[in-house]
N, C-alpha and C positions, 0 to 999 in steps of 0.2 A: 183199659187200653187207651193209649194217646197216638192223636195223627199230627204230624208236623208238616205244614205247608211251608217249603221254600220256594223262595223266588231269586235267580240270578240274573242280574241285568247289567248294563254296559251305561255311561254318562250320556249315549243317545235318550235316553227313556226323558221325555221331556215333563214329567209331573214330578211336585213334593212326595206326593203318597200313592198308595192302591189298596183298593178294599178288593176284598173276595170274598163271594159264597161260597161254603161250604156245605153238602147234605151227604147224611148216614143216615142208617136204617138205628132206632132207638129203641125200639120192642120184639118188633115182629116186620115180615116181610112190609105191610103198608103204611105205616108211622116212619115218617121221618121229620129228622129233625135238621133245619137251615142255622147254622152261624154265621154271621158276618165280620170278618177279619178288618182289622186297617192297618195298614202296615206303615209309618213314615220310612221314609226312602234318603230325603232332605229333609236338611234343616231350614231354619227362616232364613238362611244367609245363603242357601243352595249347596253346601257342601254335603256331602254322603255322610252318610251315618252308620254305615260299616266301612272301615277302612281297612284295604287291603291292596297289594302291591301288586295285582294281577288290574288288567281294563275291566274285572268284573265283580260285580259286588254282589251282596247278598243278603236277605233279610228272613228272619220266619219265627215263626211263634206257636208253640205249643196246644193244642186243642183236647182238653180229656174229653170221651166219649165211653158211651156206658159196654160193657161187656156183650156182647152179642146174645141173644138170648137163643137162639137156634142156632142147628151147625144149616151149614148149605152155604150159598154164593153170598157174599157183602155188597154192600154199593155204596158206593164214595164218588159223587159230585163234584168237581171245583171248576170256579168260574168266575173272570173277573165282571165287577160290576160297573167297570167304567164307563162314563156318557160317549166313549166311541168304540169301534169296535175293533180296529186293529190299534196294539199297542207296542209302536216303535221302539226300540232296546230294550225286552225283553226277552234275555237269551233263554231260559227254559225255568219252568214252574213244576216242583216235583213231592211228592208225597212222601213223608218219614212215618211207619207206623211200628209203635216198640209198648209193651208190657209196662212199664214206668217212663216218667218222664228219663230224657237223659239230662246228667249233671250239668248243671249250670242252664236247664233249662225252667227251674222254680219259679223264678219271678217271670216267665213269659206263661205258664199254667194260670201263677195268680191274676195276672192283665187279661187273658182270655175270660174268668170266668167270673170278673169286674168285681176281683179285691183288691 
């Protein structure tokens, strides 16, 4: 199973980057396991690093996570870890979860799981 964290945001958002924690359940109801995401947003020169023709852009990256090992309820966590607590243009943060990666999303699999 893979969970894909997006993020959509507007040229308000006044940082380069944003990390996020992530937690699943890994085993069994009490094992969970935390990831830490980083997402670059900007580049060194400040321009967006998704380009697109809408005010909003978008970034996200791939997360394998192991098969559930019991049926019943799941828990999935996210949470940014920035040093404040509200983060200005940040239009919404949303969760993709699918059976395989989707296409063209390979090389954001291999980045999460630091190949």
């Amino acid at each position: 199973m893979y969970i894909t964290p997006e993020i959509r945001f507007t040229s308000e958002y006044p940082y380069q980057n944003i990390s996020l924690a992530v937690a699943h359940i890994v085993e069994d109801s009490i094992v969970l396991r935390t990831d830490t995401l980083h997402y670059e947003l900007r580049n060194n020169l400040g321009q967006h690093t998704d380009y697109n023709w809408s005010s909003l852009f978008s970034a996200s990256q791939t997360l394998p996570v192991l098969r559930p090992q019991y049926f019943g309820p799941q828990l999935l966590k996210l949470w940014h870890i920035m040093e404040t607590d509200s983060l200005r243009g940040i239009s919404d943060i949303g969760i993709k979860v699918a059976r395989q990666p989707a296409k063209g999303d390979e090389s954001d699999q291999r980045q999460s799981e630091g190949k």
